[in-house]
DSSP file (Angstrom, degrees, kcal/mol; ACC not computed):
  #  RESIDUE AA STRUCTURE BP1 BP2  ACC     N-H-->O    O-->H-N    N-H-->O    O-->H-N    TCO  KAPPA ALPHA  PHI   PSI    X-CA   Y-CA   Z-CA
    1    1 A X              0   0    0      0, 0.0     2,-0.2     0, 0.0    41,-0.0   0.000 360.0 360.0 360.0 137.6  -56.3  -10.8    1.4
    2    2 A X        -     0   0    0      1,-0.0    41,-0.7     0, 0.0    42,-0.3  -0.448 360.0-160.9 -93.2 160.4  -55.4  -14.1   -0.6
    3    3 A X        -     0   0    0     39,-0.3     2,-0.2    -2,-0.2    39,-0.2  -0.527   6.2-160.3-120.9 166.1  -51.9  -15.6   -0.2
    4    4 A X        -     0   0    0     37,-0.3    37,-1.1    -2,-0.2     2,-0.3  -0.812  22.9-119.7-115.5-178.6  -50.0  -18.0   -2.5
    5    5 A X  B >>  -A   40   0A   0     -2,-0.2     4,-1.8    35,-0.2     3,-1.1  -0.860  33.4 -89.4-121.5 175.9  -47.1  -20.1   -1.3
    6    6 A X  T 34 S+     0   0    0     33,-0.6     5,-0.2    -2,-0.3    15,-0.1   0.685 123.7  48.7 -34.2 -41.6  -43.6  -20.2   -2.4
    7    7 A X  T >4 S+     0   0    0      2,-0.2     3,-0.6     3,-0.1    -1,-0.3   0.840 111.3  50.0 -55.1 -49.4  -44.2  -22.8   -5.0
    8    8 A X  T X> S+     0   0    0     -3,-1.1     3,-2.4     1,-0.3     4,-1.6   1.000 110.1  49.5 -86.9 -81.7  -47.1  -21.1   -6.5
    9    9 A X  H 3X S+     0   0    0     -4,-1.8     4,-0.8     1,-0.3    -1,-0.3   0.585 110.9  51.7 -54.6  -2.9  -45.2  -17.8   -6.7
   10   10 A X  H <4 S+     0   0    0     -3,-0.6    -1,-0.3    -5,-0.4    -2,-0.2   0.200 108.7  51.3-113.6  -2.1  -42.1  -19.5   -8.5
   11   11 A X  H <4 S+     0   0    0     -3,-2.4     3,-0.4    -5,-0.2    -2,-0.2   0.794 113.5  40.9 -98.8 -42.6  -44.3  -20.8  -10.6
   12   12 A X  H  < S+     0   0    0     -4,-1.6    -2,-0.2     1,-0.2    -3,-0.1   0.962 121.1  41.9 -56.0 -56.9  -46.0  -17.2  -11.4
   13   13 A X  S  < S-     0   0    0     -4,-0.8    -1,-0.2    -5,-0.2    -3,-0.1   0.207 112.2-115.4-114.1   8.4  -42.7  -15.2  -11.5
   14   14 A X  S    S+     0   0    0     -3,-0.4     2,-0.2     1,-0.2    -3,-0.1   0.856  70.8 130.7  71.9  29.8  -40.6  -18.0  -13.6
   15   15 A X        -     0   0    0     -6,-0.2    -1,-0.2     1,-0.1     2,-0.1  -0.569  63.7 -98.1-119.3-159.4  -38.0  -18.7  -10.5
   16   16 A X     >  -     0   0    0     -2,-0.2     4,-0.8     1,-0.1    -1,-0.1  -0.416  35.3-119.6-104.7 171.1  -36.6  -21.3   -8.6
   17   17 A X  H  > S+     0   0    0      2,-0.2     4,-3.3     3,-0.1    -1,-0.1   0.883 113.2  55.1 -78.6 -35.0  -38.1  -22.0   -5.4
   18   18 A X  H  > S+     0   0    0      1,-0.2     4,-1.7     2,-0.2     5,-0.4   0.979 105.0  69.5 -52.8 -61.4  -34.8  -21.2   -3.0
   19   19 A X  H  > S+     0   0    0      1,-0.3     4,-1.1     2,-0.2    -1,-0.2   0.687 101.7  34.1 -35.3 -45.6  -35.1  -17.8   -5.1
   20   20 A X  H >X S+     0   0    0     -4,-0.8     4,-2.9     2,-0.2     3,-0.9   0.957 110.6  59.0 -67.5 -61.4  -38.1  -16.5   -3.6
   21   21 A X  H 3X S+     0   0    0     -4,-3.3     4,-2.3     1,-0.3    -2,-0.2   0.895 115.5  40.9 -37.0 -39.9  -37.5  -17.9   -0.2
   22   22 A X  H 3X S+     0   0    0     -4,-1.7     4,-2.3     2,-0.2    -1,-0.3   0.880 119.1  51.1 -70.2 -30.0  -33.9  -15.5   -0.6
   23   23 A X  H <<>S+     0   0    0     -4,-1.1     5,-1.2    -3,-0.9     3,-0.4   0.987 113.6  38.5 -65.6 -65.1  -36.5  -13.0   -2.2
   24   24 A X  H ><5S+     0   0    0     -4,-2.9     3,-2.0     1,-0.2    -1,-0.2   0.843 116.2  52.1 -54.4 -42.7  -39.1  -13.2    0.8
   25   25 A X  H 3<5S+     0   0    0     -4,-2.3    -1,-0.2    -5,-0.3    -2,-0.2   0.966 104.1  60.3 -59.6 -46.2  -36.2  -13.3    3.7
   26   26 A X  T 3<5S-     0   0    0     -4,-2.3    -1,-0.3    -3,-0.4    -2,-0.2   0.584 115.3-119.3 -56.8 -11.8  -34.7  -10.1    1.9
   27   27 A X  T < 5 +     0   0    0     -3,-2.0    -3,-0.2    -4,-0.3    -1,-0.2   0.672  69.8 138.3  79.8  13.1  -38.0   -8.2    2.6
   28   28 A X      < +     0   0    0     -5,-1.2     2,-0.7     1,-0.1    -4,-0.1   0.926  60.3  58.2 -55.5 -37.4  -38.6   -7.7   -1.7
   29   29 A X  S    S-     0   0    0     -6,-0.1     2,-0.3    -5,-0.1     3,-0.2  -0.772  94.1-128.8-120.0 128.6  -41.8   -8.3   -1.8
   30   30 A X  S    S+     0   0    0     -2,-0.7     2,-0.4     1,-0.2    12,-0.3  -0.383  89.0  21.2 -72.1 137.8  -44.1   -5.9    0.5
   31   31 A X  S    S+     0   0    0     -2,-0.3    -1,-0.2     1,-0.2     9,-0.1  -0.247  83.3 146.9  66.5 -23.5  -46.6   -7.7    2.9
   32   32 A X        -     0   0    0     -2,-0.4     2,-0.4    -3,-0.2     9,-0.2   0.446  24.9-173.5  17.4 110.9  -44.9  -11.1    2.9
   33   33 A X  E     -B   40   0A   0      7,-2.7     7,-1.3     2,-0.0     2,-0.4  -0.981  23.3-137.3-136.2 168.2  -45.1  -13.1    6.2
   34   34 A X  E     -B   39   0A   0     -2,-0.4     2,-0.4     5,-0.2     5,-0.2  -0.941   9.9-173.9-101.6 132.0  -43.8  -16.1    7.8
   35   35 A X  E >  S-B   38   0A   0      3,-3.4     3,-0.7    -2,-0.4     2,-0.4  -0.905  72.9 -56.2-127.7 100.2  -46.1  -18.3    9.7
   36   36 A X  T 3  S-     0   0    0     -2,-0.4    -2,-0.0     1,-0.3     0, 0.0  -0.548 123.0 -15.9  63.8-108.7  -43.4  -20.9   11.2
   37   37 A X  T 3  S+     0   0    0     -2,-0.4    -1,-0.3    -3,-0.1     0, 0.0   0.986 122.8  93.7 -81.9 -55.1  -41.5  -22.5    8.2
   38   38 A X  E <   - B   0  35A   0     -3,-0.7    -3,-3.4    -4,-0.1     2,-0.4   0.007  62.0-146.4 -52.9 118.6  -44.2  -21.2    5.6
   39   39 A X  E     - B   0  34A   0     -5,-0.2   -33,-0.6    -7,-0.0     2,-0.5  -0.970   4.4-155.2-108.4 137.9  -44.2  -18.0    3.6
   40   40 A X  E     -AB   5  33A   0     -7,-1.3    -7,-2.7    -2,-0.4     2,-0.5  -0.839   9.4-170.1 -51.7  98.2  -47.0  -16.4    2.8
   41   41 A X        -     0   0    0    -37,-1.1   -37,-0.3    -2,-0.5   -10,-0.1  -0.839  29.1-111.6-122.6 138.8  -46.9  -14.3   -0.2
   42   42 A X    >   -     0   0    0     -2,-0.5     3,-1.1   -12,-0.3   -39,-0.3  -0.398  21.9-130.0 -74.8 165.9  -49.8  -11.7   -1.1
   43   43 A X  T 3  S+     0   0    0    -41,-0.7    -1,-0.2     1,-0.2   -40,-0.1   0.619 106.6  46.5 -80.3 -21.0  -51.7  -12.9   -4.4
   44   44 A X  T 3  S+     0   0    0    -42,-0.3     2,-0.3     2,-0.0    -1,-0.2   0.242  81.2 128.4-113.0   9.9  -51.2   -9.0   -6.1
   45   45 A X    <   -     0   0    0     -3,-1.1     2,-0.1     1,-0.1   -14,-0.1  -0.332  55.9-138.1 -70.9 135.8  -47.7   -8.9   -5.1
   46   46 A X        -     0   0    0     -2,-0.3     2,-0.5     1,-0.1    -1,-0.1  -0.465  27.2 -91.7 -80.2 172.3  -45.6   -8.0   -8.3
   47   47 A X        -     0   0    0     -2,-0.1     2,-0.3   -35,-0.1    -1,-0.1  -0.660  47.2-126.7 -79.4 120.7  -42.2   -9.7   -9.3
   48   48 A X        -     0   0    0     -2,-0.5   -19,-0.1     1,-0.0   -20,-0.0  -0.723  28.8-103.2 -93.3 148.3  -39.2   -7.6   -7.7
   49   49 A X        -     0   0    0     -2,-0.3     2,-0.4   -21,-0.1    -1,-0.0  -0.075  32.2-113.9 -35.7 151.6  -36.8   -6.6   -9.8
   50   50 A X        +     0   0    0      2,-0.1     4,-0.1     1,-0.1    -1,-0.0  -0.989  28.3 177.0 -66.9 108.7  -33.1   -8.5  -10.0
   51   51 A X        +     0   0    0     -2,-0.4    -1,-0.1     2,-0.1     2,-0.1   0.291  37.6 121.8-121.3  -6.0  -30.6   -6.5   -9.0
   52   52 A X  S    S-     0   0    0      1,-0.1     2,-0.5     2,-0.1    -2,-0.1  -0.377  75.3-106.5 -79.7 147.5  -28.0   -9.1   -9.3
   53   53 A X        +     0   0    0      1,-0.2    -1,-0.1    -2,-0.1    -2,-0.1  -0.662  41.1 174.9 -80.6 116.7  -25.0   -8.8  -11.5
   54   54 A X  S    S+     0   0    0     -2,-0.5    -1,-0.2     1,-0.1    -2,-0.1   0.379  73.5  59.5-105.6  -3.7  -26.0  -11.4  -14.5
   55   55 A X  S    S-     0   0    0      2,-0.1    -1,-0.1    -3,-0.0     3,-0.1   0.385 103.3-119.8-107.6   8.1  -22.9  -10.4  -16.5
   56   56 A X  S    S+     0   0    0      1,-0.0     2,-0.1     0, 0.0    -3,-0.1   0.303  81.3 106.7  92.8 -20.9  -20.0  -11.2  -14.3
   57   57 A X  S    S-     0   0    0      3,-0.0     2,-0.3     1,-0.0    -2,-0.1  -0.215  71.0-127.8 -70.6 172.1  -18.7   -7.0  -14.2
   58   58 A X        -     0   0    0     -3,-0.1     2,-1.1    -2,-0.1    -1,-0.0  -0.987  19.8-122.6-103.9 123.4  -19.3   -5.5  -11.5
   59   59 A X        -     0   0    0     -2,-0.3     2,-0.1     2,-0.0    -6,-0.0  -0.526  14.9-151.7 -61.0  79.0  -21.3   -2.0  -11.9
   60   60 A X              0   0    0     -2,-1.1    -1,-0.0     1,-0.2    -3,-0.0  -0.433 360.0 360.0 -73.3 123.9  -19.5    0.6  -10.6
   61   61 A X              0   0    0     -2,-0.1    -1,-0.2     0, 0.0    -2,-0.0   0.347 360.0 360.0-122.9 360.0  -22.3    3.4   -9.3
């Protein structure tokens, strides 16, 4: 299985790099590993969704 690294994958998915690192600690992206400081991200992983409130409401569900 090919990898990318954080950079690489914030370059792919349009985000910042701290954003993925929050992404990858959260568990988001399925097979993800850490090897010391270093994440590992799979090459066929998709972009997880945002879930974050981008309009300031809060969403009552």
């Amino acid at each position: 299985m090919d990898y990318m690294t954080i950079k690489e994958a914030a370059k792919k998915w349009g985000l910042s790099e701290r954003r993925i690192q929050e992404i990858c600690t959260l568990n988001k992206v399925p097979g993800v590993m850490k090897f010391g400081r270093e994440w590992a991200i799979p090459k066929d992983a998709e972009k997880p969704t945002d879930k974050r409130v981008k309009t300031g409401k809060y969403i009552k569900s």
